[in-house]
Every structure is written in structure tokens, then in C-alpha cells.
N, C-alpha and C positions, 0 to 999 in steps of 0.2 A: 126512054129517051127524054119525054117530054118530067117525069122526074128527074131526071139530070139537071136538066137544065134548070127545074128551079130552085136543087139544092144551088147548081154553082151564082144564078143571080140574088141567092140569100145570105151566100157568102162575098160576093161583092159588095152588097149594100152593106154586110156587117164588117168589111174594110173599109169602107165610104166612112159611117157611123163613126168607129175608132178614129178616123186622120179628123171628122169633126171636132168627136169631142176631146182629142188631144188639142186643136187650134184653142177651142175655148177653154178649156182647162187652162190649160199655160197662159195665155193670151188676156184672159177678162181676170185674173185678178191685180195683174201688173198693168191692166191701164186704168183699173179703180184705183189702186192704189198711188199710177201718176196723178191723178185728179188731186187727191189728198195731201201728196205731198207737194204740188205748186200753189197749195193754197185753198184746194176744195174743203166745203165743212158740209153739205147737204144730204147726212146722210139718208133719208126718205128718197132724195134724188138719183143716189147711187145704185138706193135698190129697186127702185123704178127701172133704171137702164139695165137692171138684169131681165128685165123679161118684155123691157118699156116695146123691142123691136118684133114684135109678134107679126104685124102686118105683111113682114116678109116671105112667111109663111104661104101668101095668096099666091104668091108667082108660081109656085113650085105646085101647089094646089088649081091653081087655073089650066097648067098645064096639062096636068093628066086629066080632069074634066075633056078639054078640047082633044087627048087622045081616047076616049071613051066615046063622045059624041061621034068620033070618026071609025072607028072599029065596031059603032051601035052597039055598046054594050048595053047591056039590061038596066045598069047602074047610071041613068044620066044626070041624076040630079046633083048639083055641084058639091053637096055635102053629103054624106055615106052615114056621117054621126045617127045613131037613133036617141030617144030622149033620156035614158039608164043610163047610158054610154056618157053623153054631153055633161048628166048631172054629177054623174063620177069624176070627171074628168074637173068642171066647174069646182067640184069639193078639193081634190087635190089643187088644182091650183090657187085655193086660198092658203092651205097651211104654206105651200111654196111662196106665197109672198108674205106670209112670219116668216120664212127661215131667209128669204132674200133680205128683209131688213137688218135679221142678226147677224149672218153675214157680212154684210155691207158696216155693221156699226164695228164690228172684230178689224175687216181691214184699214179703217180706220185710225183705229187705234195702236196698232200692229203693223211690225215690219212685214213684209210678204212674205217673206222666209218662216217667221213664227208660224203666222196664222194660217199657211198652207201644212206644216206639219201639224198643228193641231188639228186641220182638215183631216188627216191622214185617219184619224180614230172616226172616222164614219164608216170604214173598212169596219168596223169589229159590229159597228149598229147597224151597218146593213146585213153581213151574215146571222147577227142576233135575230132582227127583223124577217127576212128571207125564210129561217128555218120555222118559224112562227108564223106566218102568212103564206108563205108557198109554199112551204114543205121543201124547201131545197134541202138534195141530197146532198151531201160533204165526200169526198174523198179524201185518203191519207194525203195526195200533194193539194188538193182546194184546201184542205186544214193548215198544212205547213205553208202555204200562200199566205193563208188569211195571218198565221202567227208571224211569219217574217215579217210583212208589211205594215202590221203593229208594232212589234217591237222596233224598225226601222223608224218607226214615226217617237215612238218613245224615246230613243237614243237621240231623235233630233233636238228632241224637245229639254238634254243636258242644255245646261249655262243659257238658256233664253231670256232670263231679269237681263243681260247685258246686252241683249238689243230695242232694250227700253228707249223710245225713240226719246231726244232732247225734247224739253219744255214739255213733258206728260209727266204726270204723275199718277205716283204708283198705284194710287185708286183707280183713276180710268184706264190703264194698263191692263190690270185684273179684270174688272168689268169688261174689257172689250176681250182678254181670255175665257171668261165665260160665255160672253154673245156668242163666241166662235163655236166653245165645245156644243153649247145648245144647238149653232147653226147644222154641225158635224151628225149630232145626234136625229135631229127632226129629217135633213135629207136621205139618212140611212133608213129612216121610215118612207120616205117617198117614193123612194126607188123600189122597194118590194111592193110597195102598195100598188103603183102603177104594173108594177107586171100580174098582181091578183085582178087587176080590171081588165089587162089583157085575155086572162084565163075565165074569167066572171064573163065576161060579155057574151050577149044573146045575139051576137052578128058575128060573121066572119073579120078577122081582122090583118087588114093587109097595110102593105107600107104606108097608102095613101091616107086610112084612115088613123094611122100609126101620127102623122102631120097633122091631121084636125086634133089629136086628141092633144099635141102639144098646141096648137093655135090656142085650144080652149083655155091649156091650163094657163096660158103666159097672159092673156086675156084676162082672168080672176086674179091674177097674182098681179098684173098692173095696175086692176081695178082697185085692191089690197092697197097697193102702194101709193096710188091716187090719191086715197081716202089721209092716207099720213101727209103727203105733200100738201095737201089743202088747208090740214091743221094746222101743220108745221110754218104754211106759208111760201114754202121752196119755192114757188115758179115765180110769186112778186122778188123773191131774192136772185132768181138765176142774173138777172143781164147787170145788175151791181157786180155780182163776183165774179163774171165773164169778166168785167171790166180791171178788177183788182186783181187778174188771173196771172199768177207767174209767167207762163209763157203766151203769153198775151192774150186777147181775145175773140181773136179768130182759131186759134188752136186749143180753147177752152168749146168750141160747140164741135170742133172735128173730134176730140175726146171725146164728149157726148154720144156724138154719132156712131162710133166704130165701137165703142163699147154696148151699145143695143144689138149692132150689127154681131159682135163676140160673142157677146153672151147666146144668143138663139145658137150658134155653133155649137155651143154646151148642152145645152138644152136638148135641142133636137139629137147631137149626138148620143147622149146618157138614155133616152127613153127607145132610139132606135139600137142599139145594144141590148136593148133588153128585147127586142121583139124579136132580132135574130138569133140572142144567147139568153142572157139571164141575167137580173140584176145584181146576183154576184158578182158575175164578168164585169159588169158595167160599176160597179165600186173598186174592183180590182187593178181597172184601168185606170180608175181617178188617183188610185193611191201611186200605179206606176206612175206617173207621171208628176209628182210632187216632186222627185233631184231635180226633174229639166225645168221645175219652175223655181226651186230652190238657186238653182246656176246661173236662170236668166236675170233672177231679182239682184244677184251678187254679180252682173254683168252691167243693171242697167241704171242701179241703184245704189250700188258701191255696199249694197249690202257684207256683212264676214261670211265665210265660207268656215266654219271651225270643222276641225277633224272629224267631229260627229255626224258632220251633214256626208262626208265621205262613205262612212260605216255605212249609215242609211240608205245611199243610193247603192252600194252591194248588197244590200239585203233584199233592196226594191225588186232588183232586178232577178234575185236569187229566187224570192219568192215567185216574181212573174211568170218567171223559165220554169220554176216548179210547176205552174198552175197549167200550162198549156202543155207539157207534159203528162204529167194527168189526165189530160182530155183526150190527146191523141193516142194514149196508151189504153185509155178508156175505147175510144170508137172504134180502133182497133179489133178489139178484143170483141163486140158488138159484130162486128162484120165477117169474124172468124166463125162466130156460132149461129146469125141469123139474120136476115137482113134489116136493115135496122132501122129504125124508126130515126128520123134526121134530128140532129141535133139543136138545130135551130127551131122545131117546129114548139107550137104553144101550145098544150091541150086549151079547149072551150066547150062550150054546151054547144058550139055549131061547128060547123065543119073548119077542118086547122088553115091557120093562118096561112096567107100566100101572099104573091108579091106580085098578084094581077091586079091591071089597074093602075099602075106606081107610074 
């Protein structure tokens, strides 16, 4: 019984996770992208607000501290991190603020609609990554997932010189294509890599500490972005271009705000997918969710919709349906012959993840 129950609240948190990191997913690159186009230039700033909103983390972490102190668990001390764990986590969250700058310099330069299809090819670097660092297994429909979802993003990526935004030129158009593919590339390394620290680590690893280890990385990767704001200058320039801000200047810091606040959505949702499923699934979800971001950018931005962006969102979804097919045909077939080891669980050197404590 008492296994029941924690497959079914592993699979709660791994719906929680999903509606996260759908909010951020869709959400943080169209309001980078407003920033940009009312007039924002800061890009060190932009990639700051990708991970600038860490702090929020405490709430959610204070929390379950104060239910710990009250059920006297063993575990009282506010942080669970050991120092292997923190420095791993500390490492990943520097390369993540390279990839938040490249990023951030791609939407830039880029309609949302482009640079979220050329997102799309982080799908092909994170299974590349995944089968090389965790040994991830493939099945016939995780394969045909992973190829739809590709080729979906390649099909978008027909006729995109014709949403070369006005007054850019053609050299910084390319350059911020390439920031992007780099961007695509290095996160398709991150996400494997965080779930090898999951399985690498010398603690048990549950949801709560699943939250410290994203506090940590957004933490280094602010720190990262710090370091370019300061060069750059950006915080002596924020309240000039607050002031020059298209939609004025009171709705140039609420921008600011909600897009710290998005982005940790993303964030926290990508890394807790992966502790209930795997960073395939959590690349798999990023690429489902490029049509609904492609649809809102041509909703809120007057972006084209061309016939390709169509193709692509049947193939997204082709693919999707493939992949959890697969799974459930997969555990299925697990439960016919033995009982089975849960799907969600992460091997480690210490006893398997759980979702005590959260």
C-alpha cells in the first residue's frame, strides 16, 4: 500500500512538473521576446531573468523544512544538499548561464517562431547526450518520437530568411541562428547531465532536494550572468530604457518581474521531469510544446503561420502520442511478467529516490 502510494504521488508531481514546464516553456520566450521588441537591447539582462528569480525557490523550501521540524524527521537541517551534490549542481549551473546568454542573444535577433523551431533540435542533442551519459534505453516508438519531432522542427525551419525581422541585417540574423543552435545544443547536454548527478549522487534524492539542486544551479548561472551585466554595464542602463520603453515604464519592470518569475517555471519544471521520468521525456516535452508556442507568437505578435508550421505541429503531436505509447505498452508488458520496478524510480549509490520530505 504504502508503495502505491508513492508511485501515485510521483506521478502527481510528474503532472505538476509537465503544467510547469509547459507555463515556462510557452511563456518565457514570448515575454523575452516582448521585451525586445518594445525596445529592449540588454541582452546580459535578458539572460539574467532566466534564472535572475531563484530566490523563489525558499518558499517552497521553507516549507517543507517547517513540515520536517513537525513530523521530527531525522532530516532537520534546512538544506539536505551534501558538498559533491552542491559542487555538481554549482558546475552545471555555470555552463547553464553560457547557454542562458546564447539564448537570450538568438531571441533577440529572431522571431519567436524561428528561434523556438530551432530550439526544437535540442530533441536530437539531448537523446545524443542521454545515450552517452545515462545509458538511456530507446524504443522502436522513443526512436520514431525522437525522428518525428526532428524532422517536425526541420520542416519549420522551410522559408525562415522571410521572417528576418525589419532593420536587421543579414549578418546579425545568422549570428543570433547560430547563438540559438549553440543554445539548443549545450541545454541538450544539461539535461542528461543533471539526471547523471541524480544517479551519481551519494544521498538519497527526493523532490525537496530535487529544489535545492535547481536553487543551486540558477544561483551560478545568475552569478554567470552577473559577471556580463557588470561588464556590459546593463544595470547603469536599465532605468534609461525603462524610461524609453515602448510600453511605458511601469510595464517595462512588471516585464522584468514575470519573466524571472517564468522562467524558474521552466527551470524547475525540466529538472523535476527528469527525476520522475527522464531527460528524454523532459526534451520530448520541450519539443511538444514548440506549435503552442509557435501559435501564441502568430497570436500575439502577428507573427506568419506558413503551412509548415502546420505539418510540424502534426508531426509534434504524432510523435508525442508515439512516445507515451511506447511507455505504456512498455510497463504494461513489465507487469504481465514481474513486478516491476516503477518507472519513475532513479537508480544511485544510495537507496532510490523518494518523494519524502517534499
Amino acid at each position: 500500500m504504502e508503495e502505491n502510494n508513492n508511485t501515485t504521488l510521483k506521478k502527481a508531481l510528474l503532472l505538476l512538473n509537465c503544467v510547469l514546464l509547459s507555463i515556462g516553456n510557452c511563456g518565457g520566450p514570448l515575454i523575452m521576446r516582448l521585451y525586445f521588441v518594445h525596445g529592449g537591447k540588454r541582452v546580459w539582462l535578458s539572460s539574467w531573468l532566466e534564472t535572475g528569480g531563484w530566490p523563489l525557490i525558499l518558499i517552497p523550501l521553507f516549507i517543507t523544512y517547517l513540515r520536517r521540524r513537525k513530523n521530527k524527521s531525522p532530516n532537520t537541517l534546512f538544506f539536505l544538499m551534501k558538498p559533491p551534490l552542491f559542487f555538481a549542481a554549482a558546475v552545471i549551473g555555470l555552463i547553464t548561464g553560457l547557454d542562458d546568454y546564447l539564448y537570450a542573444y538568438g531571441v533577440a535577433r529572431l522571431p519567436v517562431s524561428t528561434s523556438s523551431l530551432i530550439i526544437a533540435s535540442q530533441l536530437a542533442f539531448t537523446a545524443g547526450f542521454a545515450y552517452l551519459l545515462v545509458k538511456q534505453k530507446f524504443t522502436p516508438y522513443s526512436i520514431n518520437a525522437v525522428i518525428l519531432l526532428t524532422v517536425g522542427a526541420g520542416v519549420l525551419a522551410l522559408h525562415t530568411s522571410s521572417d528576418r525581422p525589419e532593420h536587421e541585417s543579414s549578418k546579425e540574423y545568422v549570428l543570433g541562428f547560430l547563438m540559438t543552435v549553440g543554445a539548443a545544443a549545450l541545454y541538450g547536454f544539461v539535461l542528461p547531465l543533471v539526471e547523471l548527478t541524480y544517479k551519481k549522487a551519494k544521498q538519497e534524492i527526493s523532490y525537496t532536494l530535487v529544489m535545492e539542486i535547481q536553487m543551486v544551479m540558477c544561483l551560478f548561472a545568475t552569478i554567470f550572468c552577473t559577471v556580463g551585466m557588470l561588464v556590459n554595464k546593463d544595470f547603469q542602463a536599465m532605468s534609461r530604457e525603462a524610461k524609453e520603453f515602448g510600453l511605458g515604464e511601469t510595464k517595462y519592470y512588471v516585464i522584468l518581474v514575470w519573466s524571472g518569475i517564468i522562467w524558474q517555471f521552466f527551470f524547475l519544471g525540466a529538472i523535476g521531469v527528469i527525476f520522475c521520468a527522464s531527460s528524454l521525456l523532459s526534451g520530448i516535452i520541450i519539443a511538444l510544446l514548440l506549435p503552442a508556442t509557435e501559435i501564441l507568437a502568430v497570436i500575439f505578435f502577428q507573427e506568419k503561420f506558413q503551412a509548415e508550421k502546420g505539418v510540424a505541429l502534426a508531426l509534434s503531436l504524432w510523435g508525442f502520442v508515439s512516445y507515451f505509447y511506447g511507455e505504456i505498452k512498455q510497463n504494461n508488458k513489465k507487469n504481465n511478467h514481474s513486478v516491476p520496478e516503477t518507472e519513475m524510480s532513479l537508480p544511485t549509490k544510495s537507496p532510490s529516490p523518494t518523494v519524502e520530505n517534499v
